[in-house]
N, C-alpha and C positions, 0 to 999 in steps of 0.2 A: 518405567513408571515406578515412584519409591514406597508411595501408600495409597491405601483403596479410599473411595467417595467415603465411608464411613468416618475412618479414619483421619480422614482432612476435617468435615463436619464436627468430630469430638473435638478438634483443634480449635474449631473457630470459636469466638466467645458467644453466649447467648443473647447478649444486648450487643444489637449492631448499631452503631452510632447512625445519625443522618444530622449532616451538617448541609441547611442550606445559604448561602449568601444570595442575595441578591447582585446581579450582572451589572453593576454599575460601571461608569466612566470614569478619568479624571478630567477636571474641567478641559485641558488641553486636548484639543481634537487631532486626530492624524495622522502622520507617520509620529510612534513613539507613544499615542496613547496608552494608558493602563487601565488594564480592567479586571475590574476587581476576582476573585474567586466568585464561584458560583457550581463548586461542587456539591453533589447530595450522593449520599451512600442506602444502598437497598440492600433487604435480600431477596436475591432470584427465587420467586416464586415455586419452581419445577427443584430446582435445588437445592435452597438457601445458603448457596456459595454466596461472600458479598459484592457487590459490584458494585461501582463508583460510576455517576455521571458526570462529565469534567465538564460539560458546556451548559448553558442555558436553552432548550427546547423551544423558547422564541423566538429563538434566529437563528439562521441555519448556518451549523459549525460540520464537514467535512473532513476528512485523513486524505494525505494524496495517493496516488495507485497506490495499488499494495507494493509493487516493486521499487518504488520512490521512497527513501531516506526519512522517517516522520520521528524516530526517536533515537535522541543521543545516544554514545555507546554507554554511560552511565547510566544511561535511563534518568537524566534529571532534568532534561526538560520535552520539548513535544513542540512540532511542530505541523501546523493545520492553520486551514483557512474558513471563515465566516466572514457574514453579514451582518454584524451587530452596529456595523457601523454605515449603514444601512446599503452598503455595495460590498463585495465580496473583494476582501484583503487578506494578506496572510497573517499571520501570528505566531509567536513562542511563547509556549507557557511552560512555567516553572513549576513542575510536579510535587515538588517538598510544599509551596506555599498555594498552590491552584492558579495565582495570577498571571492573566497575558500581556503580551505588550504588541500592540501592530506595528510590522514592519514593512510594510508596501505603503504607497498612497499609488493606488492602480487605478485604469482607466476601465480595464475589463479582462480580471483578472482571472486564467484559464485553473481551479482549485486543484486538478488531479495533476497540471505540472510541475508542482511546487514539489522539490527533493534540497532534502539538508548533504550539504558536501561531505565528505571523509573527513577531513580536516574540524569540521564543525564550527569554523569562523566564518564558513558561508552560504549560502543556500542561491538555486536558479529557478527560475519560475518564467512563465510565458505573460505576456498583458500586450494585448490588444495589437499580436502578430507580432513581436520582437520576446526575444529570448535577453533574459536579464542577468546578471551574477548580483548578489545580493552580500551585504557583509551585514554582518551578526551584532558584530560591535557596536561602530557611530552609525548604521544603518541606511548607507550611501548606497547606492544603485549603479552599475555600469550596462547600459545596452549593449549585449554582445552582437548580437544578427537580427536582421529584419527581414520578415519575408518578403520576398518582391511583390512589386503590385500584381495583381491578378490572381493571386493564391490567399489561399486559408491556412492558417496551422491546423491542424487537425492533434486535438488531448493532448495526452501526457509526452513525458519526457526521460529518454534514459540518460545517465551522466557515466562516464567510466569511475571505476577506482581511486585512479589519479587524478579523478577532475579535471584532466586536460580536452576531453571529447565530451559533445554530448551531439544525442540521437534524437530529429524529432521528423514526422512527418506534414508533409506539404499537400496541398493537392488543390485542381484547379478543377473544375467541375467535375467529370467519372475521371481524370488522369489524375493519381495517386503517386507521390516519388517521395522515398526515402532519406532525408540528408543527413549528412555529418558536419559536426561544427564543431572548429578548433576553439575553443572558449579563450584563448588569448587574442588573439585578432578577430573572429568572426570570419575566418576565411570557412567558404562550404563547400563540399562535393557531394552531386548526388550517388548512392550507393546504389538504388534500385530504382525503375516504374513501371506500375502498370496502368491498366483500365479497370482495377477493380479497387474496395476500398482494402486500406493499411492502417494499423492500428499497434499503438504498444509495442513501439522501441526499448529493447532491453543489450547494452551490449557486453558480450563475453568476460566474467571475472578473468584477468591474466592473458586474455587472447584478445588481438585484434578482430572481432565480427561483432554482426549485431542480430541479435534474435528478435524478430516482428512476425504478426498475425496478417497475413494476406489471404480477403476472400474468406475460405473456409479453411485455408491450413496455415501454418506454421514454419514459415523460412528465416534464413540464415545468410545472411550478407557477409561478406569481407571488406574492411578495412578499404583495400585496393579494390574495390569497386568492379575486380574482373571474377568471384564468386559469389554466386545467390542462386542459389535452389529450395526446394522443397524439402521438409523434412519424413521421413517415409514413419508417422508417426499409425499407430494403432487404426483399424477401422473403426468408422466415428467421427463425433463432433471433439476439437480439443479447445477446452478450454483453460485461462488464465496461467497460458504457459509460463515458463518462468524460472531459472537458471538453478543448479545446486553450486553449495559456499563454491569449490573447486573447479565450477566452469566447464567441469567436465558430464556431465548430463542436463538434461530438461526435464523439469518433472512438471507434469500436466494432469487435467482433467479429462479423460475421458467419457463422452455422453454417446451410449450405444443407439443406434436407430430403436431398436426395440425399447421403450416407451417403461416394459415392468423389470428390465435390468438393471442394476443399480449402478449410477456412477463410482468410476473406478479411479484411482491415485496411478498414474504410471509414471515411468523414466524412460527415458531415452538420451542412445550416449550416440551421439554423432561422429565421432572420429571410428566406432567400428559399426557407425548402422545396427543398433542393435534397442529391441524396446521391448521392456519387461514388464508386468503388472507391481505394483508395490502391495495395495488394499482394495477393497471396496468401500466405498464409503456409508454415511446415512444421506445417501441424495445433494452431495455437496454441491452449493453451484460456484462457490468462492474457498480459496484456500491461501495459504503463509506456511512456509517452513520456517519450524527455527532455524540459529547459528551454525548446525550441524545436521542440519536434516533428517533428526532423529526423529522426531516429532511434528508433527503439522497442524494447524487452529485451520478448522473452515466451519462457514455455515450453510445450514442445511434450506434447501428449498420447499421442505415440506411444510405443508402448510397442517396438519396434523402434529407437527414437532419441529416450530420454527426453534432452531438452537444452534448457538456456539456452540462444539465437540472437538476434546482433542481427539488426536488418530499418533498412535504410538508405533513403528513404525515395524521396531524388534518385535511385536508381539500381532500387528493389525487388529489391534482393539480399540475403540471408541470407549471417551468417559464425555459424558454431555458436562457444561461447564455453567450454561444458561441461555435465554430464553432471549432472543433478539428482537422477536416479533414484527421485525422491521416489513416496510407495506411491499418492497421490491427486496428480496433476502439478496437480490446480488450489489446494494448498495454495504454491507454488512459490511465485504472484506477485510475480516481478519488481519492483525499482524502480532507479533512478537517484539517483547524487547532485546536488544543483544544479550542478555544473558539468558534470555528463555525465561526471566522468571517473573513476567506478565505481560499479560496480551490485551490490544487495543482491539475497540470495533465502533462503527457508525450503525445508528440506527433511528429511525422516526416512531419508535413507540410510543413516547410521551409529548410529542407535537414533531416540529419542525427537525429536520437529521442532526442531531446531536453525537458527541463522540464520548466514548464508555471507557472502564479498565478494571480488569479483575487481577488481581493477584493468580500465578499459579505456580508458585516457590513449591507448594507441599506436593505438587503432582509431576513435574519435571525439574530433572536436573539440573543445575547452573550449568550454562554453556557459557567462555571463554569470553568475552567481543573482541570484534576485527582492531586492530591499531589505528 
């Protein structure tokens, strides 16, 4: 951390701008609409760090998981989905100017599978049981896979890397199975099933596997389809697992049975079976690492002190950032930009789930972005 809440505070100016536009359209409806800015700047109450609302609070604007691709490595645009247009579509918006532009015309579009590619000329998203590739550019669509009849997609989506793989789950009444999908042809294998539910496909940075929520734990598929086990994670509930940059650990939530413990930050590295405590937190129930897992944004479930907090990693210190208020603190999920140096959050304080941005250049370091 390079300077204290004081210290940032002297930085900031005393007149905080508030700029509000109005959420308007252009006449043309539908794939390719534009819509106007309709940013407004506050200051945080609990803080008076300033925070920026990017969306309109009368229609409900969304981030996808928190493990899904939502901001360039520039950081100069954002991508998320709403209902402004009165069914829920995706969008990009241009952060220098606040303007979005829709790029779905969806039947029924699933908002936490939507992830921007590595490459950033394309993004995949689910609508209405088919998995999509999307292009950024002319804003053409290609249906990669469709689920067979008898089954549901079930939420989000993990993409590899290379954008060659992506990860989702299937399931047909209590049977739950894991697939894998070549994103140039749509050929699938399944990796795993059970009888119970699966949830939040993430696959391995660098490594062939996939990390997903089975039940009440946390397993690990290969690739080959011939490993999946269990991971021998902390005693506890683990929540919103979730890989470090290098693939080589998982860093999770852990929720002790005991009710007056305070939730804990751990890791775990699977190639030696080994899980260590990082922090405690302030009652996190959502969390994001930065680029380098120095630092982590989550928010807190207390209803006493609903709040964005960083958690600094070298020191286990909390600095509260602002006040989320949001009515469910786990639609909050936190993220980062690639360089660390502002973090996004969804929140229903001021109406309908809205998505937010504070700057926090003066309290973390610039971290690198990936290529």
């Amino acid at each position: 951390m390079r300077c204290s809440r004081r210290g940032f505070l002297v930085s900031v100016p005393l007149s905080i701008a508030s700029s509000v536009r109005p959420s308007t359209a252009a006449s043309a409806g539908g794939k390719g609409r534009l819509v106007a800015p309709a940013a407004e700047r506050y200051a945080d109450p609990s803080t008076e760090f300033p925070v920026t609302r990017l969306t309109d609070p009368a229609f409900t604007s969304v981030l996808p998981a928190h493990y899904g691709r939502a901001v360039a490595h520039r950081g100069n645009f954002l991508l998320y989905s709403s209902d402004s247009s009165e069914r829920m579509e995706a969008y990009r918006m241009d952060l220098k100017t606040g303007q979005a532009r829709q790029l779905t015309e969806a039947a029924k579009l699933d908002p936490r599978s939507l992830t921007l590619l590595a490459d950033e000329r394309g993004f995949c998203y689910v609508d209405d049981k088919r998995l999509f590739l999307g292009n950024l550019g002319n804003l053409s669509a290609r249906e990669v896979y469709r689920t067979p009849e008898g089954f549901e997609t079930s939420g989000s989506i993990g993409v590899t890397g290379d954008g060659l793989y992506a990860a989702l789950v299937e399931h047909k009444d209590a049977r739950h199975r894991l697939r894998l999908i070549r994103m140039a042809d749509g050929m699938a294998q399944t990796l795993a099933e059970a009888d119970e539910e699966m949830a939040d496909p993430k696959p391995r940075p660098r490594r062939a596997s996939v990390l997903y929520r089975r039940g009440n734990g946390v397993w690990l598929a290969n690739f080959d389809g011939q490993t999946n086990y269990r991971l021998r994670l902390a005693d506890g509930e683990a929540i919103g697992a979730t890989w470090s940059p290098d693939g080589r650990g998982v860093l999770y939530l852990n929720y002790l049975a005991d009710a007056h413990r305070l939730h804990n930050l751990r890791e775990f590295t699977p190639d030696a079976n080994q899980d260590q405590a990082i922090a405690d937190t302030s009652q996190f129930v959502c969390f994001e690492r930065n680029s380098d897992a120095s630092v982590f944004v989550g928010a807190s479930g207390s209803k006493a002190s609903p709040h964005v907090l960083l958690l600094v990693r070298a020191v286990r210190r909390e600095l509260t950032l602002c006040e989320h208020r949001a009515s469910d603190p786990r639609m909050v999920e936190p993220v980062f930009a690639a360089s660390s140096q502002r973090i996004f959050f969804t929140s229903d304080r001021h109406g309908k789930p809205a998505i937010y941005t504070m700057a926090v250049d003066k309290l973390v370091s610039e971290t690198e972005a990936a290529p």
